[in-house]
VMD Tcl script that builds the backbone (N, CA, C; Angstrom):
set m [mol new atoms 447]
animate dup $m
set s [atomselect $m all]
$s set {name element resname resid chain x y z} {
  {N N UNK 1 A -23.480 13.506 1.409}
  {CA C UNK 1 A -22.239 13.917 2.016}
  {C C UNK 1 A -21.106 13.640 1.037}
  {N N UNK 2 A -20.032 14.492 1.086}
  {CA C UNK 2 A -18.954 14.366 0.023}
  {C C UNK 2 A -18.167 13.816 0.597}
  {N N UNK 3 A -16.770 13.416 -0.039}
  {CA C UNK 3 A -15.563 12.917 0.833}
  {C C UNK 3 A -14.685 13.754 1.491}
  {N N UNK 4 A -15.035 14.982 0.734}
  {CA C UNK 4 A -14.532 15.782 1.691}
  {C C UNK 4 A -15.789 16.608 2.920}
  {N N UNK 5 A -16.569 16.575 2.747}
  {CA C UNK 5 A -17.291 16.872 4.122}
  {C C UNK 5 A -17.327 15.556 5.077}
  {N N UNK 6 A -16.740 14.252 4.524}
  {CA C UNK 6 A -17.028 13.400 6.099}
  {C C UNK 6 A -14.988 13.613 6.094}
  {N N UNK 7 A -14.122 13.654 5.261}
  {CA C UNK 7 A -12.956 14.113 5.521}
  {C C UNK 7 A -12.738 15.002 6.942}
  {N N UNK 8 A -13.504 16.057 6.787}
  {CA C UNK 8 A -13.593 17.381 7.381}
  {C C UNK 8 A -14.337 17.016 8.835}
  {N N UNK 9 A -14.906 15.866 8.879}
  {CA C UNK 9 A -15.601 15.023 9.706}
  {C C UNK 9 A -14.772 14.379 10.966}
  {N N UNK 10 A -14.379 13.681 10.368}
  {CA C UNK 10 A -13.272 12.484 10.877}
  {C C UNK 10 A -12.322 13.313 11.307}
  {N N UNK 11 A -11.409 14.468 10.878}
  {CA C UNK 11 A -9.994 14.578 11.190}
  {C C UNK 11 A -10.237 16.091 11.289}
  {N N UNK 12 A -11.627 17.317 10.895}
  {CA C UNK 12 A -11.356 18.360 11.213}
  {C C UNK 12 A -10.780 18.501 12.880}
  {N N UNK 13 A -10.720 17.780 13.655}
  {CA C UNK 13 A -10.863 18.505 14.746}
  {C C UNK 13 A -10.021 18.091 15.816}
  {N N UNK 14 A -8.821 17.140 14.862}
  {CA C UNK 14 A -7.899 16.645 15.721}
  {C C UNK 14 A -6.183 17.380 14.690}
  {N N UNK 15 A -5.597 17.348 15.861}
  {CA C UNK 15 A -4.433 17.877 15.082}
  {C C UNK 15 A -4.423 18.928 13.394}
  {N N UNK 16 A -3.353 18.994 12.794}
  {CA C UNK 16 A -3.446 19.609 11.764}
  {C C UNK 16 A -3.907 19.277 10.628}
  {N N UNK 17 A -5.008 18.602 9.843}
  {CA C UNK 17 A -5.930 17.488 8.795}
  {C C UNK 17 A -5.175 17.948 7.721}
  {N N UNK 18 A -4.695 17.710 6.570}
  {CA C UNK 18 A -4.420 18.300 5.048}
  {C C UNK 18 A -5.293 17.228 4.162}
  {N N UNK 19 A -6.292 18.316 3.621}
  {CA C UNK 19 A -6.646 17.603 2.253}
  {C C UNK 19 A -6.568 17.675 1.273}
  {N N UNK 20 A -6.025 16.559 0.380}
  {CA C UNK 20 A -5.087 16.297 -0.857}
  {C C UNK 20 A -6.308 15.852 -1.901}
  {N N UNK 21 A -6.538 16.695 -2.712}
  {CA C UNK 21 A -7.089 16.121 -3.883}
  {C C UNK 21 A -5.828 16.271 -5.095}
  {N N UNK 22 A -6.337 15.014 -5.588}
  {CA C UNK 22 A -5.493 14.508 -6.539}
  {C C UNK 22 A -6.133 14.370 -8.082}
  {N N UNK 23 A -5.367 14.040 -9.223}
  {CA C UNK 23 A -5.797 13.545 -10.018}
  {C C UNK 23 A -4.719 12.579 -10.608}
  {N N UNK 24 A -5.911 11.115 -11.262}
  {CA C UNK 24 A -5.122 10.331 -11.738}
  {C C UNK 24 A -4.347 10.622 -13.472}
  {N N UNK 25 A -2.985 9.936 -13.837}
  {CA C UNK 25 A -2.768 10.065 -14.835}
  {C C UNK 25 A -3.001 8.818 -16.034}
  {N N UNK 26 A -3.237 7.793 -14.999}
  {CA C UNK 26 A -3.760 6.693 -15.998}
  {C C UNK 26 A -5.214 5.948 -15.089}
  {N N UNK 27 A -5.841 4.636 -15.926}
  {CA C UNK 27 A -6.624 4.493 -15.211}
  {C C UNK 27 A -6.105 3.306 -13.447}
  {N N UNK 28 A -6.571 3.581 -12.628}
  {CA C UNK 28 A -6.299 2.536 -11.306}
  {C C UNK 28 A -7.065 1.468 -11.356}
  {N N UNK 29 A -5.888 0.235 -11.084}
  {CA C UNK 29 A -6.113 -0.625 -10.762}
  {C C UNK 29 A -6.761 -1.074 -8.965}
  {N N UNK 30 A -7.718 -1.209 -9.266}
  {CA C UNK 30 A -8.152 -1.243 -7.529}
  {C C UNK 30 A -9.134 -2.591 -7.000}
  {N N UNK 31 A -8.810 -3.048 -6.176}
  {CA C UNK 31 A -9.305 -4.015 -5.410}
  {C C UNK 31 A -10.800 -3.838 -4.610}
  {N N UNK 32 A -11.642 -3.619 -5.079}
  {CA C UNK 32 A -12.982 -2.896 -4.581}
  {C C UNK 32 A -13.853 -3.761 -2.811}
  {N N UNK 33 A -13.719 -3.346 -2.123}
  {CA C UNK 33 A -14.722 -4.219 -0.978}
  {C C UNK 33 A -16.044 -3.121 -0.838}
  {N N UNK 34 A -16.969 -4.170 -0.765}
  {CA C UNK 34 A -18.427 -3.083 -1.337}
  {C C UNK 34 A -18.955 -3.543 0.637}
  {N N UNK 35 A -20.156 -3.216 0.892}
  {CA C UNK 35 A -20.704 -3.696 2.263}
  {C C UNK 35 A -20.385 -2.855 3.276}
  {N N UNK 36 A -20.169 -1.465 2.920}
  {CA C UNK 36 A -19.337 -0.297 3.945}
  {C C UNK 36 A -17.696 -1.249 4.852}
  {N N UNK 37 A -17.323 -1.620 3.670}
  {CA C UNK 37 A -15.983 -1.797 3.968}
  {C C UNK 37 A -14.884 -0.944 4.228}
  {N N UNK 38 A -15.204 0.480 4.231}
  {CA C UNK 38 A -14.850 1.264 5.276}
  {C C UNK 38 A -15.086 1.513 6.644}
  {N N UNK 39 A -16.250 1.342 7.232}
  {CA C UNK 39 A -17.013 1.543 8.423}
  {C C UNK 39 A -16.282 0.759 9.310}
  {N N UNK 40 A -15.556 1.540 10.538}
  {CA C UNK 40 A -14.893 0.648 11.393}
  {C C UNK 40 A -16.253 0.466 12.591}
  {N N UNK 41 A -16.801 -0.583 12.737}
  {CA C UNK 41 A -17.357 -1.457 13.461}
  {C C UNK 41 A -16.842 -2.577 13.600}
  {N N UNK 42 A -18.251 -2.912 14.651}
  {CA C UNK 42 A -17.937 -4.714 15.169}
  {C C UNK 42 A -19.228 -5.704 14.327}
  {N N UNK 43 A -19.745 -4.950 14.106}
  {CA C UNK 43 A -20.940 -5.578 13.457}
  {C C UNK 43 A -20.644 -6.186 12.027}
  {N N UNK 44 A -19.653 -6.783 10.967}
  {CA C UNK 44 A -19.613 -7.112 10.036}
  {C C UNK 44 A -18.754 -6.272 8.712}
  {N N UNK 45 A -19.009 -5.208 8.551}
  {CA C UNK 45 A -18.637 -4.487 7.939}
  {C C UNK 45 A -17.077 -4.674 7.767}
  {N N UNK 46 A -16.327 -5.115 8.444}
  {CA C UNK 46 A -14.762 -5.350 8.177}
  {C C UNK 46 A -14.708 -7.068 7.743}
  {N N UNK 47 A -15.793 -7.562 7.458}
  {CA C UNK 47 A -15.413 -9.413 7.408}
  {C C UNK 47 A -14.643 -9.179 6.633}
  {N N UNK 48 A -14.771 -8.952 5.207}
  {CA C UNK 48 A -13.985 -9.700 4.012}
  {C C UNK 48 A -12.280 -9.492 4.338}
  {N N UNK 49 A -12.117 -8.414 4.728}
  {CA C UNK 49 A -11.233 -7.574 5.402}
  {C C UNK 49 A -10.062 -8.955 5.860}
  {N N UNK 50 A -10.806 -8.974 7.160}
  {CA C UNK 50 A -10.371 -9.734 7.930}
  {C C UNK 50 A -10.206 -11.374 7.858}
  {N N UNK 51 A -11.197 -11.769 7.152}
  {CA C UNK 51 A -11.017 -12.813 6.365}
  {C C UNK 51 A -9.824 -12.864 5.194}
  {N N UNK 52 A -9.825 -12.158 4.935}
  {CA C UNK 52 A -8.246 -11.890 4.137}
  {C C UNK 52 A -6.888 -11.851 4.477}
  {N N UNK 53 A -7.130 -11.012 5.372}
  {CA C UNK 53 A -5.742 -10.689 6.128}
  {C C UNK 53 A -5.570 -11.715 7.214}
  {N N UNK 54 A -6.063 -12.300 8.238}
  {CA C UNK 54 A -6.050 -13.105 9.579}
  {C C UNK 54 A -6.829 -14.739 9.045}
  {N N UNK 55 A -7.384 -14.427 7.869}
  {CA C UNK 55 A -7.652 -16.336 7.231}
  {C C UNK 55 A -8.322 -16.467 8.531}
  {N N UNK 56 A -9.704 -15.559 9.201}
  {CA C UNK 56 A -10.681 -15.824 10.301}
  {C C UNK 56 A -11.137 -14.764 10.133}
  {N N UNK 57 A -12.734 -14.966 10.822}
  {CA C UNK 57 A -13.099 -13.571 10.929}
  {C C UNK 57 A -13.799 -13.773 12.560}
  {N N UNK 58 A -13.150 -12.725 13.630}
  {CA C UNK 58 A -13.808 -13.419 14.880}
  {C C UNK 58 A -14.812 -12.850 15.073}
  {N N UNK 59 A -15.584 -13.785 16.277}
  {CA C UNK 59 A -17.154 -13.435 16.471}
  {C C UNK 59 A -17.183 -12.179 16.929}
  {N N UNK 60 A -15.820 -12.123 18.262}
  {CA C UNK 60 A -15.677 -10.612 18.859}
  {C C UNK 60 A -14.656 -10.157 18.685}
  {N N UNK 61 A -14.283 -8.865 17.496}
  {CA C UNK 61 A -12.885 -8.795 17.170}
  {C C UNK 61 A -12.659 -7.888 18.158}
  {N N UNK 62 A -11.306 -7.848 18.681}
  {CA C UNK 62 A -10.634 -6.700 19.632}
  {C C UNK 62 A -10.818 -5.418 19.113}
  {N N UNK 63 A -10.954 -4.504 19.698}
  {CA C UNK 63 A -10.694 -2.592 19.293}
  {C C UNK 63 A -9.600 -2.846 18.302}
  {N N UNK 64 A -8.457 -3.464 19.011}
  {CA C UNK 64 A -6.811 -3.184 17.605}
  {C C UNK 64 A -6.915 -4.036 16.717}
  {N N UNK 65 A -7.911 -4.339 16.227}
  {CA C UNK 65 A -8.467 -5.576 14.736}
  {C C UNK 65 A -9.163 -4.603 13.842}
  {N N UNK 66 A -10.401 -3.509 14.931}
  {CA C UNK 66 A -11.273 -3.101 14.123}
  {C C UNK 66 A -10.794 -1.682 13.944}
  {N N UNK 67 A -10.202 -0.671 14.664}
  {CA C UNK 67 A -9.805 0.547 14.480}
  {C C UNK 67 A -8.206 0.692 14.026}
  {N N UNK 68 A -7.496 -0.202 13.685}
  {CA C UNK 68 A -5.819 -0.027 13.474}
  {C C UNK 68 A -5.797 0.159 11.997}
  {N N UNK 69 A -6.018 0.977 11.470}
  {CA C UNK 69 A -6.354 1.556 10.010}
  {C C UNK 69 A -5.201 1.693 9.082}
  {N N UNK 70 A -3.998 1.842 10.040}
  {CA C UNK 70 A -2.594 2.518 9.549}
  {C C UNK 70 A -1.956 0.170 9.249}
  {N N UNK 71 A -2.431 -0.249 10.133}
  {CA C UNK 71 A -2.124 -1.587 9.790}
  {C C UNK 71 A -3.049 -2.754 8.469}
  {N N UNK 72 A -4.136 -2.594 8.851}
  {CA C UNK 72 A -4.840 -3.016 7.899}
  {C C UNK 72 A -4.602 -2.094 6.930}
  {N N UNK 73 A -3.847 -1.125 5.997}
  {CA C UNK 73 A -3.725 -0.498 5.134}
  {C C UNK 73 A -2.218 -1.110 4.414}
  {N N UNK 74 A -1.548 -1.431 5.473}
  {CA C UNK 74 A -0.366 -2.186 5.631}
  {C C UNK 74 A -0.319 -3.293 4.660}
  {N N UNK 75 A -1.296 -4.159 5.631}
  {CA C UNK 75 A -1.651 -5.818 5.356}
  {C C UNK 75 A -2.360 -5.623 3.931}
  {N N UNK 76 A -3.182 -4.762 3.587}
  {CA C UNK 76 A -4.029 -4.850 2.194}
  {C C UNK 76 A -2.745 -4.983 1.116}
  {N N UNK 77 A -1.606 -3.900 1.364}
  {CA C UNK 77 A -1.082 -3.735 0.499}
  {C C UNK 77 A -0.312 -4.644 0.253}
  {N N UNK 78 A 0.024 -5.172 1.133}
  {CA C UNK 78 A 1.149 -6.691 0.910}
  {C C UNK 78 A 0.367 -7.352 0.221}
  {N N UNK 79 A -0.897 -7.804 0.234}
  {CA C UNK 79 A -1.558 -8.527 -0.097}
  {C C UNK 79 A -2.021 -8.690 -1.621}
  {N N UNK 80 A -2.096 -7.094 -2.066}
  {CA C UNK 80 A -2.538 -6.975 -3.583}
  {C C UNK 80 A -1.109 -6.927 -4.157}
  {N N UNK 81 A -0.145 -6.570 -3.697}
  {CA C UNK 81 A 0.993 -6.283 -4.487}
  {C C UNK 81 A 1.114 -7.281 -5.503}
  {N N UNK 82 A 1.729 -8.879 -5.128}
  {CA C UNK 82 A 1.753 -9.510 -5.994}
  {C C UNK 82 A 0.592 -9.656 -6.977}
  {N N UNK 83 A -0.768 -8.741 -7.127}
  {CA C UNK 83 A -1.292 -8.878 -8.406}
  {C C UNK 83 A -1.272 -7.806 -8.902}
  {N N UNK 84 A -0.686 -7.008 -8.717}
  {CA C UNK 84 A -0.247 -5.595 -9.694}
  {C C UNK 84 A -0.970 -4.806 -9.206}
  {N N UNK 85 A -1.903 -4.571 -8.208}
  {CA C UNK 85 A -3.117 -3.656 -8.445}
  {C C UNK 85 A -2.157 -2.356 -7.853}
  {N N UNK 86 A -2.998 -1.325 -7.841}
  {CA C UNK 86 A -2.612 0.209 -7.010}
  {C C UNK 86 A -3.096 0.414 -5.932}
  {N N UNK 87 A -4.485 -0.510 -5.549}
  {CA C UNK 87 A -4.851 -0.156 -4.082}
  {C C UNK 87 A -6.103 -0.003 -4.303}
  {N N UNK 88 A -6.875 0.098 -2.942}
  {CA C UNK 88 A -7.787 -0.801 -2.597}
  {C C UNK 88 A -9.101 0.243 -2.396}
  {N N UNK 89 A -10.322 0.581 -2.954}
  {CA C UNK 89 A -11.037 1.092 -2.986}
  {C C UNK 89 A -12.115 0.288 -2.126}
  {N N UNK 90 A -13.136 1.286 -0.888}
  {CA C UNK 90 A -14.127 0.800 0.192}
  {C C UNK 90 A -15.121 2.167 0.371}
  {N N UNK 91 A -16.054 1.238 0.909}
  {CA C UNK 91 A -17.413 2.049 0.649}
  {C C UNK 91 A -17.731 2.535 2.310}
  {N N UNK 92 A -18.112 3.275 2.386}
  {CA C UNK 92 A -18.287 3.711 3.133}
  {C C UNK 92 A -19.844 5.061 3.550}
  {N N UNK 93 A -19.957 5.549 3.548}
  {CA C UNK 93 A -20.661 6.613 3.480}
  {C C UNK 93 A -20.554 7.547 2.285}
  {N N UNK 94 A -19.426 7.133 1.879}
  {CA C UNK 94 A -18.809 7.865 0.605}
  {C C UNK 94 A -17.909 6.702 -0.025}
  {N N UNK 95 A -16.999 6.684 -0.594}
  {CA C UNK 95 A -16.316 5.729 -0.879}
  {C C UNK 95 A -14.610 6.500 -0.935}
  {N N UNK 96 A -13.795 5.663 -0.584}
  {CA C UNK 96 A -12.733 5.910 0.214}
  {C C UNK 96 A -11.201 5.154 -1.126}
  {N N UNK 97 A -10.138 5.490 -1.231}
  {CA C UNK 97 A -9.431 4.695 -1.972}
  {C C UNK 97 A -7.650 4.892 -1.368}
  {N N UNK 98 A -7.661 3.417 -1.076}
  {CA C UNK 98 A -6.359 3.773 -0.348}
  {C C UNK 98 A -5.085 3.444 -1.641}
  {N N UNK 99 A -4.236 4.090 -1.967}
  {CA C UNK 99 A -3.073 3.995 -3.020}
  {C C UNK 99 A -1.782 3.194 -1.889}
  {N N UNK 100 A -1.388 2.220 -2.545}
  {CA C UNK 100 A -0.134 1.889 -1.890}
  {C C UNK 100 A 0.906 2.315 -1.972}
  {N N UNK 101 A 1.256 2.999 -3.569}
  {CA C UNK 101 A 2.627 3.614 -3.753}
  {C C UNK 101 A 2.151 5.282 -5.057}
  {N N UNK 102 A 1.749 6.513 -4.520}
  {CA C UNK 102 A 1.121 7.091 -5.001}
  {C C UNK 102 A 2.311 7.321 -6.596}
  {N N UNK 103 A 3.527 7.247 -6.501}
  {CA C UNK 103 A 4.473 7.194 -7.725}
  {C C UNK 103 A 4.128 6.176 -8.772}
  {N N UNK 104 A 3.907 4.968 -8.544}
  {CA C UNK 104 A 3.743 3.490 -9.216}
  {C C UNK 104 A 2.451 3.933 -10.206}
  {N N UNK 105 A 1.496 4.566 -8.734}
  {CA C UNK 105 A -0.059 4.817 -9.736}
  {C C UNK 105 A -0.706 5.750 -10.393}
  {N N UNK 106 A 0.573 6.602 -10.691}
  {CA C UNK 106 A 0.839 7.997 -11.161}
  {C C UNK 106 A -0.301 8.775 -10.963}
  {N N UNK 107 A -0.260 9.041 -9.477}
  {CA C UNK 107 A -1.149 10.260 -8.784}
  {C C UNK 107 A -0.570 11.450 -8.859}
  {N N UNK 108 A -0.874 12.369 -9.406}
  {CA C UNK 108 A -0.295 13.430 -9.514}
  {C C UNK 108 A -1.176 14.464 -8.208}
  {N N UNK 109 A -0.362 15.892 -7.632}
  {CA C UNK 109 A -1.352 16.493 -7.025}
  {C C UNK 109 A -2.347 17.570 -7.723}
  {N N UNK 110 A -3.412 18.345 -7.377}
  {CA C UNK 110 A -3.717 19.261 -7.920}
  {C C UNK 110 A -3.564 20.484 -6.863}
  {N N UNK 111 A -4.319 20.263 -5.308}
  {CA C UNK 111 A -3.470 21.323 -4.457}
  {C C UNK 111 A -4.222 20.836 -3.146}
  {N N UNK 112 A -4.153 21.382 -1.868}
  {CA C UNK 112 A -4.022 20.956 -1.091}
  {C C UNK 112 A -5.005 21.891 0.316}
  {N N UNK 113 A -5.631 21.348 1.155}
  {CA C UNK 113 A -6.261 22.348 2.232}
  {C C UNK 113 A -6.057 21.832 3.538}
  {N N UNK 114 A -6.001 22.544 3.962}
  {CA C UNK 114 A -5.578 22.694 5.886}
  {C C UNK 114 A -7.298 22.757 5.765}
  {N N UNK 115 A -7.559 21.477 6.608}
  {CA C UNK 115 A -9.349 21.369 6.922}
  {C C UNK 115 A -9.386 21.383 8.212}
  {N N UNK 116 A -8.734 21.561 9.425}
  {CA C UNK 116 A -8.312 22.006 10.628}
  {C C UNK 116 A -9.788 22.809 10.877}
  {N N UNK 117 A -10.472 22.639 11.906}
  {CA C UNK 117 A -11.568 23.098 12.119}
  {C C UNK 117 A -10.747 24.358 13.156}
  {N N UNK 118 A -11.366 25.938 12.481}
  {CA C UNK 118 A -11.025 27.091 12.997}
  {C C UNK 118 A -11.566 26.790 14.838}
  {N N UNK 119 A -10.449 27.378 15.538}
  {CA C UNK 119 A -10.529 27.616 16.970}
  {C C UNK 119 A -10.420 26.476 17.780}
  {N N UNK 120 A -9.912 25.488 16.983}
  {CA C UNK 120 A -9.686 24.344 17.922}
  {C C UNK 120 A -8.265 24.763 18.243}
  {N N UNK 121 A -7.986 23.550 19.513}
  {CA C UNK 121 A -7.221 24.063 20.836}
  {C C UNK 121 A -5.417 23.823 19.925}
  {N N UNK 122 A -5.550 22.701 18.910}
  {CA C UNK 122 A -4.070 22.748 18.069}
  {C C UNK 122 A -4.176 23.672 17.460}
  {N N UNK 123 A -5.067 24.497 16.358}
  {CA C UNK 123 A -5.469 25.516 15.665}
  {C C UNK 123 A -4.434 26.416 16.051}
  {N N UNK 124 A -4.888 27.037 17.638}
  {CA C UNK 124 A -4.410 28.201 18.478}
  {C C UNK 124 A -3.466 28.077 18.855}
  {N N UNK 125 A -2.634 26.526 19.006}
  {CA C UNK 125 A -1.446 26.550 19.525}
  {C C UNK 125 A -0.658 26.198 18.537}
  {N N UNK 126 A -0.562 26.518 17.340}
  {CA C UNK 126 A 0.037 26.378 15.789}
  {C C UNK 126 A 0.760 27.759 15.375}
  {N N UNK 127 A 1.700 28.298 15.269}
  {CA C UNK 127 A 2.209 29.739 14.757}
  {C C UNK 127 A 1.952 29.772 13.549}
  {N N UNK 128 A 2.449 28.106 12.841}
  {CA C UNK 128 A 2.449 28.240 11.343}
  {C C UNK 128 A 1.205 28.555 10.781}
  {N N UNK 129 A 0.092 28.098 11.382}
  {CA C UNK 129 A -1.308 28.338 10.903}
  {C C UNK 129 A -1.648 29.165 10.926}
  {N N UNK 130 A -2.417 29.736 9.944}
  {CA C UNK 130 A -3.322 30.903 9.591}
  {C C UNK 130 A -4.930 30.808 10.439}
  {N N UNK 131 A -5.396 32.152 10.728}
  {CA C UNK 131 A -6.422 31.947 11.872}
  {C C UNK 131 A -7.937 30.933 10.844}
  {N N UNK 132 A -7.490 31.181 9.462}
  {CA C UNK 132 A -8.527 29.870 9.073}
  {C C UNK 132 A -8.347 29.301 8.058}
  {N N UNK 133 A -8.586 28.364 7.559}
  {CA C UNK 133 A -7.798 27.203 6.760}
  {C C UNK 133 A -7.563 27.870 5.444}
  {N N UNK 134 A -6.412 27.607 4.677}
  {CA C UNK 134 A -6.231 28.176 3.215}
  {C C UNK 134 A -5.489 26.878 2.901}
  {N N UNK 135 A -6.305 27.255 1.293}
  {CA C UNK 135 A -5.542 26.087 0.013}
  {C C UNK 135 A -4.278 26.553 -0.185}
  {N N UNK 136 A -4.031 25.409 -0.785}
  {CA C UNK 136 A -2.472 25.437 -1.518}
  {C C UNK 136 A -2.256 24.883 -2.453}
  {N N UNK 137 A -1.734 25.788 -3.955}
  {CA C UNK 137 A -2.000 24.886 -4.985}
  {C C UNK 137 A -0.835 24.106 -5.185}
  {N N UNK 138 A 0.193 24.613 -4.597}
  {CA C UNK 138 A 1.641 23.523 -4.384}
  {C C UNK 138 A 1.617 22.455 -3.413}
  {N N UNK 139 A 1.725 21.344 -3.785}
  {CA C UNK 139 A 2.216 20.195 -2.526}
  {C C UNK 139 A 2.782 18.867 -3.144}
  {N N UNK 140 A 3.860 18.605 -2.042}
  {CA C UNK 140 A 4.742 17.664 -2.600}
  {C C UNK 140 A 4.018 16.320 -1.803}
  {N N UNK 141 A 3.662 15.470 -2.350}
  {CA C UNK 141 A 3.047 14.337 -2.091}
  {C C UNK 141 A 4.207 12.868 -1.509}
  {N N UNK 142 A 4.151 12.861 0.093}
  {CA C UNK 142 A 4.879 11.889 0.131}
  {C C UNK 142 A 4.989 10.247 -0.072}
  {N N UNK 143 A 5.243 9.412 0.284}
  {CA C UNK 143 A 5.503 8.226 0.115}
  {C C UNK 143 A 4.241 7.544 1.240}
  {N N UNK 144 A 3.440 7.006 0.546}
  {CA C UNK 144 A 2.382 6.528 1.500}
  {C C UNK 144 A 2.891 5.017 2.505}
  {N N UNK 145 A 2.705 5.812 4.017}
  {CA C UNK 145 A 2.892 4.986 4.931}
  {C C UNK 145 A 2.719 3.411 4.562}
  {N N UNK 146 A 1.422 3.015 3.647}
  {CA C UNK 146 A 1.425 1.732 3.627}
  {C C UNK 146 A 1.781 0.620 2.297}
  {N N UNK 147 A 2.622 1.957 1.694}
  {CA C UNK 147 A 4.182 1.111 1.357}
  {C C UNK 147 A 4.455 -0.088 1.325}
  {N N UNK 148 A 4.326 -1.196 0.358}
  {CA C UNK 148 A 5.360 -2.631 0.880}
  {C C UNK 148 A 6.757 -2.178 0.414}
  {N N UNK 149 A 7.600 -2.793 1.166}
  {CA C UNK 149 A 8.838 -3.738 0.748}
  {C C UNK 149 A 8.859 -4.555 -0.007}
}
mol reanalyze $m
mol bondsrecalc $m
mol representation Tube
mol addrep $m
């Protein structure tokens, strides 16, 4: 499976998905967690994670410990900042790499796809959308949500 077929996985089929392939201009600095440290479960797969961020790892973590993705993306980044890195690479079924500040780690774009699975119910209720997904070799790449201060 590619990253973009479990991409197309995960988010074809909710709201409008855009997938951004990129290329780097220098090499990334990245913080690697190996052990499907992507895989949101309860079974282990988030320890180091969580051992990092919360200094515990509980026996039974809550749903908003193990699925809050937009926060733990948050917390990683505070976390590596003070050692310079760019962000945090996890394994998963594929392997996954989150950038904290895509400017800093000079990500440039190459172009862009609406992976929106055709005939779903946002699909049809979209004007802007085309009846099936098209690339785009223009896209302006914004400021990634998990940003420090």
């Amino acid at each position: 499976m590619t990253s973009s077929e479990m991409s197309l996985g995960i988010y074809g089929g909710s709201g409008t998905p855009t997938l951004y392939t990129m290329i780097t201009t220098r090499t990334l600095n990245l913080l690697y967690f190996d052990g499907q440290g992507a895989a949101l479960t309860y079974m282990g797969t988030l320890d180091t994670q969580m051992a990092l961020l919360q200094n515990e790892v509980p026996t039974a973590p809550n749903e908003s410990v193990v699925f809050d993705e937009e926060q733990r993306a948050k917390e990683l980044c505070t976390l590596i900042k003070p050692l310079k890195l760019d962000g945090v690479a996890r394994m998963n079924a594929g392997f996954e790499v989150l950038l904290c500040d895509y400017v800093v780690a000079g990500v440039e774009p190459l172009f862009s796809s609406n992976i929106t699975i055709p005939d779903t119910q946002k699909r049809e209720e979209d004007p802007t959308l085309s009846e099936r997904p098209q690339s785009s070799s223009s896209v302006r790449i914004r400021q990634c949500l998990c940003t420090s201060k």
